[in-house]
C-alpha positions as CSV (number, residue, x, y, z in Angstrom):
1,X,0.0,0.0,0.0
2,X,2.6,2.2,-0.5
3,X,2.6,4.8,2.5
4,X,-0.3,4.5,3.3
5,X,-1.5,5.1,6.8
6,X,-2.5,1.7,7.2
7,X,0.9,0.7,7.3
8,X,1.5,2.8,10.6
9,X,-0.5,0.7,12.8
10,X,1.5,-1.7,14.7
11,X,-0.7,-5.2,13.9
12,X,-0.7,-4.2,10.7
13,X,-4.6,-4.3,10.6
14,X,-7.1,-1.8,9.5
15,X,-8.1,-1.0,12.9
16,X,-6.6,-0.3,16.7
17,X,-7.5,0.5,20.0
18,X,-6.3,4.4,20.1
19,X,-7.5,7.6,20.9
20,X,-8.5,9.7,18.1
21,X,-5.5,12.2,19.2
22,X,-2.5,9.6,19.6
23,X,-3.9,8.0,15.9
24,X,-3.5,11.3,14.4
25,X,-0.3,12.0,15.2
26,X,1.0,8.7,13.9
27,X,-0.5,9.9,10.5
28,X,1.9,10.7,7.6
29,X,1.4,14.1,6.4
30,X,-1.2,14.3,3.3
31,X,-2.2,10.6,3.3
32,X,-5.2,10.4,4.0
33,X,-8.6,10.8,1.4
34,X,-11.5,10.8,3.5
35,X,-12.1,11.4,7.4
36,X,-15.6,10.0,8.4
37,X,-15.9,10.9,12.3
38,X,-18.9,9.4,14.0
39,X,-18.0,10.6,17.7
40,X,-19.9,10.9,20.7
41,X,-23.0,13.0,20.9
42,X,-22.4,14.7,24.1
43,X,-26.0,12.8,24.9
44,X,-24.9,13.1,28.9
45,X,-25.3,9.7,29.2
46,X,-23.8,6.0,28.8
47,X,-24.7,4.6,25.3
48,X,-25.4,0.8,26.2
49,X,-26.2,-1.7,23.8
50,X,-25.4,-6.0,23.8
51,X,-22.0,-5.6,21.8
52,X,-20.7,-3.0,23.7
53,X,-20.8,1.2,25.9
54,X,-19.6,4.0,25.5
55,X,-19.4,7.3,28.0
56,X,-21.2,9.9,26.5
57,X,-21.0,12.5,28.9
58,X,-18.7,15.7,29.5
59,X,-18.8,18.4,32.0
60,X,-20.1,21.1,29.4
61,X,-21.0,21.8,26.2
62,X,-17.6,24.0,25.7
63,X,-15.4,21.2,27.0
64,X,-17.1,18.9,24.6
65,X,-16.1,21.3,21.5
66,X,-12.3,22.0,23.0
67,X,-12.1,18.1,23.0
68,X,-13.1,17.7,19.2
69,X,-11.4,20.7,18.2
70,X,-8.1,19.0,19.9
71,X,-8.7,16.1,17.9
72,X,-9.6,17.9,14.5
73,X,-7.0,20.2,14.5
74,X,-4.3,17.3,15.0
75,X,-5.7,15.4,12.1
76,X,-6.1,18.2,9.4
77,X,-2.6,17.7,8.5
78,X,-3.1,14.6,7.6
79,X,-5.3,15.2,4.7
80,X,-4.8,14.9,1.2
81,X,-5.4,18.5,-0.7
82,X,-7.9,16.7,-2.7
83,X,-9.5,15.2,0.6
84,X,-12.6,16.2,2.7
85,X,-13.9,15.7,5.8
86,X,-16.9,14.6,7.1
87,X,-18.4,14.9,10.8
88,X,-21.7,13.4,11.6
89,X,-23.2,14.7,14.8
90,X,-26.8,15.6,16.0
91,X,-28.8,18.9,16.3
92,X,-27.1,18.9,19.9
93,X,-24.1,20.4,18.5
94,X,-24.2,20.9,15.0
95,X,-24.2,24.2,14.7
96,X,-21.2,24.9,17.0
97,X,-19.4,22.2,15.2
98,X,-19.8,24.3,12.2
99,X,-18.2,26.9,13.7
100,X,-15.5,25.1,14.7
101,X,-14.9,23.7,11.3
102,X,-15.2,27.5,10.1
103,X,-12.2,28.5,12.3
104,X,-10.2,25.3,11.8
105,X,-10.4,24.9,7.9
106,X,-12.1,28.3,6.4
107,X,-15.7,29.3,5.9
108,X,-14.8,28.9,2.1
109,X,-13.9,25.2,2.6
110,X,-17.5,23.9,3.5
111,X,-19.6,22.2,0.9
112,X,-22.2,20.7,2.2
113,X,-24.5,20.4,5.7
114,X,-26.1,16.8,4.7
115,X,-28.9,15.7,6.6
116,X,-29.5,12.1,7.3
117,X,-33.3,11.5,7.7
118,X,-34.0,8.1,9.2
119,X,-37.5,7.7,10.2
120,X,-37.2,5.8,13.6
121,X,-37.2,6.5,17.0
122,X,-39.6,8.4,19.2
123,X,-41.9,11.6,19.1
124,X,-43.1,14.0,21.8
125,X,-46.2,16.0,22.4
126,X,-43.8,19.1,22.8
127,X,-42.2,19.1,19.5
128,X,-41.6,17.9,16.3
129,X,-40.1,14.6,16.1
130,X,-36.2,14.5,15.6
131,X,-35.8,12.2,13.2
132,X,-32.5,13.2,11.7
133,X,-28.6,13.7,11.8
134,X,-26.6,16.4,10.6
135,X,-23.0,15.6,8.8
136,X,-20.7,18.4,8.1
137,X,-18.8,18.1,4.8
138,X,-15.9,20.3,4.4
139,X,-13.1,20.1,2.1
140,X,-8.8,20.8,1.9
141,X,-8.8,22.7,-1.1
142,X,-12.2,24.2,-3.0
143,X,-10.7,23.9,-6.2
144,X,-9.5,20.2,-6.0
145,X,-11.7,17.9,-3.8
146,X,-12.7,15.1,-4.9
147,X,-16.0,14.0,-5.4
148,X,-18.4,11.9,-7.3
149,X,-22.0,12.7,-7.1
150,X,-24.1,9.6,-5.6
151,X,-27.0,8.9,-7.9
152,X,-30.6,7.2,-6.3
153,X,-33.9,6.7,-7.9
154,X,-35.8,9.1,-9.6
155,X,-39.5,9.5,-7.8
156,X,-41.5,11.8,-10.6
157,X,-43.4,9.9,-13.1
158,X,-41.7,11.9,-15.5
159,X,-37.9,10.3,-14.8
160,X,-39.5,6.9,-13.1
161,X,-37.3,4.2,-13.5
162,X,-34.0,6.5,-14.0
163,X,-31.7,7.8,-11.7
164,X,-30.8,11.7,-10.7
165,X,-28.3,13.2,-8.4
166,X,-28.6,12.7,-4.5
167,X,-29.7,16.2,-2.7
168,X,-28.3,17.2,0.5
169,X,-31.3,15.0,2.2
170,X,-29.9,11.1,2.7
171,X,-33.1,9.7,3.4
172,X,-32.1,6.2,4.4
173,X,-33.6,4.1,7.2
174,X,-31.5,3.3,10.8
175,X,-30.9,0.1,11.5
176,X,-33.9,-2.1,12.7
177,X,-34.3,-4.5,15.2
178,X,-34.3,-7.3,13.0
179,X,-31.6,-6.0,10.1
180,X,-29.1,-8.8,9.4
181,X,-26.4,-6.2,9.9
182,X,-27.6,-5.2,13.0
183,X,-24.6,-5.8,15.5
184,X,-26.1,-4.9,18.4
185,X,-23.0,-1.4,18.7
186,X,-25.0,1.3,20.7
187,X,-25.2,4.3,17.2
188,X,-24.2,1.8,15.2
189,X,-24.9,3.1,11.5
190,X,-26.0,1.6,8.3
191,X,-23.9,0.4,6.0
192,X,-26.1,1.7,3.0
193,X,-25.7,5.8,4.6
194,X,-21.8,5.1,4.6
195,X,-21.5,3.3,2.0
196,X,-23.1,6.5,-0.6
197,X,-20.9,8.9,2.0
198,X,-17.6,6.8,1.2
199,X,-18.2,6.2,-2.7
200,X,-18.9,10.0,-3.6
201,X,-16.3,11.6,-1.7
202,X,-13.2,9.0,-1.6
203,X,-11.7,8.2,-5.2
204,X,-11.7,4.3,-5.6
205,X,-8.2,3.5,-4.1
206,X,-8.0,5.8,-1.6
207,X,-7.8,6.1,2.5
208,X,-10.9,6.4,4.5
209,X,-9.8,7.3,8.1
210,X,-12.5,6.6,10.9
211,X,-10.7,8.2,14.2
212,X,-13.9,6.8,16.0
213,X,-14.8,3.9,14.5
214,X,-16.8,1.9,16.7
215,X,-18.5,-1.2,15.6
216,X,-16.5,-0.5,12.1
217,X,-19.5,0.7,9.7
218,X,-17.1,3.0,7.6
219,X,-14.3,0.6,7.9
220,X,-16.5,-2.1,6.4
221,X,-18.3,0.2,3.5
222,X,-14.8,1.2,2.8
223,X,-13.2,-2.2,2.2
224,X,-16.4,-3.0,0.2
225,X,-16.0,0.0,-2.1
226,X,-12.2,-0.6,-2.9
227,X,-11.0,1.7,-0.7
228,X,-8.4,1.2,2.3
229,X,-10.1,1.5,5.4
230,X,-8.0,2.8,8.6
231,X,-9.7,3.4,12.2
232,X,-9.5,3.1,16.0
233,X,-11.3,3.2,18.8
234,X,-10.9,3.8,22.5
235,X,-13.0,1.0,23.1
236,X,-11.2,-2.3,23.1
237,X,-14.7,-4.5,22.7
238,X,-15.8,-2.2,19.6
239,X,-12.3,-2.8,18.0
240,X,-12.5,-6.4,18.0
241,X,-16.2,-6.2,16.4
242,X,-14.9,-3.6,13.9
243,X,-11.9,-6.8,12.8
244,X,-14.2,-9.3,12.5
245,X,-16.9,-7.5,10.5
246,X,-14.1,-6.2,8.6
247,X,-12.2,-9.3,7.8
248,X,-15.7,-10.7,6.8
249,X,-16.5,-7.6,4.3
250,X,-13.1,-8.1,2.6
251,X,-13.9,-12.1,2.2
252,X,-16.6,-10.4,0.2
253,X,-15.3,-7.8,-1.4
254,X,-17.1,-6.4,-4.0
255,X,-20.2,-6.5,-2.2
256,X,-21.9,-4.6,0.9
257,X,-22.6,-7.1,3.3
């Protein structure tokens, strides 16, 4: 692989038990194609599910942001100048991460503020029901990301049965109860949101870092796509599911399992 970043983990394998900050600073400079971040919420609670927990909790909303900043900053460096970064977080923070992606990259290197509308989960009788994500796309260099726009199913009877270009809505369904893929990771992801995220904004080939990579969703959609997927995780329980599902995926490459 060539210099890759995968090469700088000590197993050799895709994936390692690390903190965000200590993986970053192992990073070559410009190596990297894609960062996909999936990090804690800042819910103010333990996320619990049978495969594994995570804390969730920090003392304020401003410590949250210095700790992501921290962890941002160190890792810009290790982008490409035709990379991007994505960060997926909730309507908790999103629009202070914004900021902070302002002040860290430029307000001239955002592209996009995707929203990932999954239909499950709860309502209230005191507002609407939140029923999405927000992920923050921002790139290196304006004039030279890379990107391939992610085509879906046209709904109008005029295009039926052709395909247009995705809009800033990913309206893809969470993970249910019964999915196949279902791993039983508190947040856990579906593989169909990353694998559209991956394929339009890493060039076949290229290095999809996940500094939080949990139960290994972007590692796994990268592999699957012909990309190199590199990740850690401070959680030793989540690594070890991230392997596995990842050694399975490359069994089957070509495919999404």
């Amino acid at each position: 692989m060539g210099g890759r970043p995968a090469q700088q983990w000590s197993d050799g394998g895709a994936a390692r038990v690390a903190d965000w900050l200590d993986a970053a600073a192992a990073l070559p400079p410009a190596s990297v194609d894609l960062v996909y971040a999936d990090p804690p919420f800042s819910t103010g609670k333990a996320r619990t599910g049978p495969a594994g927990r995570y804390a969730d909790t920090w003392p304020s909303l401003s410590g949250y942001l210095a700790w992501l900043r921290e962890r941002v900053a160190a890792t810009i460096p290790a982008i490409r100048p035709t990379g991007s970064i994505l960060l997926h977080v909730d309507w908790r923070t999103s629009h202070r991460v914004r900021v902070l992606l302002d002040d860290l990259l430029g307000p001239d290197r955002f592209v996009n503020h995707l929203v990932w509308s999954y239909g499950l989960g709860g309502s209230s009788p005191r507002r609407f029901a939140r029923k999405h994500d927000d992920i923050l796309f921002y790139c290196i260099d304006p004039g030279r990301y890379w990107f391939d726009p992610p085509r879906v199913p046209a709904t109008s009877n005029r295009l039926r049965g052709l395909k247009k270009k995705a809009t800033d809505v990913l309206d893809i369904p969470s993970i249910n109860n019964m999915a196949a893929e279902r791993t039983g990771y508190p947040t856990q992801k579906p593989l169909a949101l990353l694998d559209v995220l991956v394929r339009a904004c890493c060039p076949p080939g290229g290095v999809v870092l996940d500094p939080c990579c949990g139960s290994g969703t972007a590692l796994v959609a990268a592999a699957a796509a012909g990309r190199v997927p590199v990740g850690c995780d401070m959680n030793p329980r989540a690594v070890e599911l991230a392997r596995r599902r990842l050694l399975l995926a490359t069994a089957h490459a070509g495919s999404i399992p």
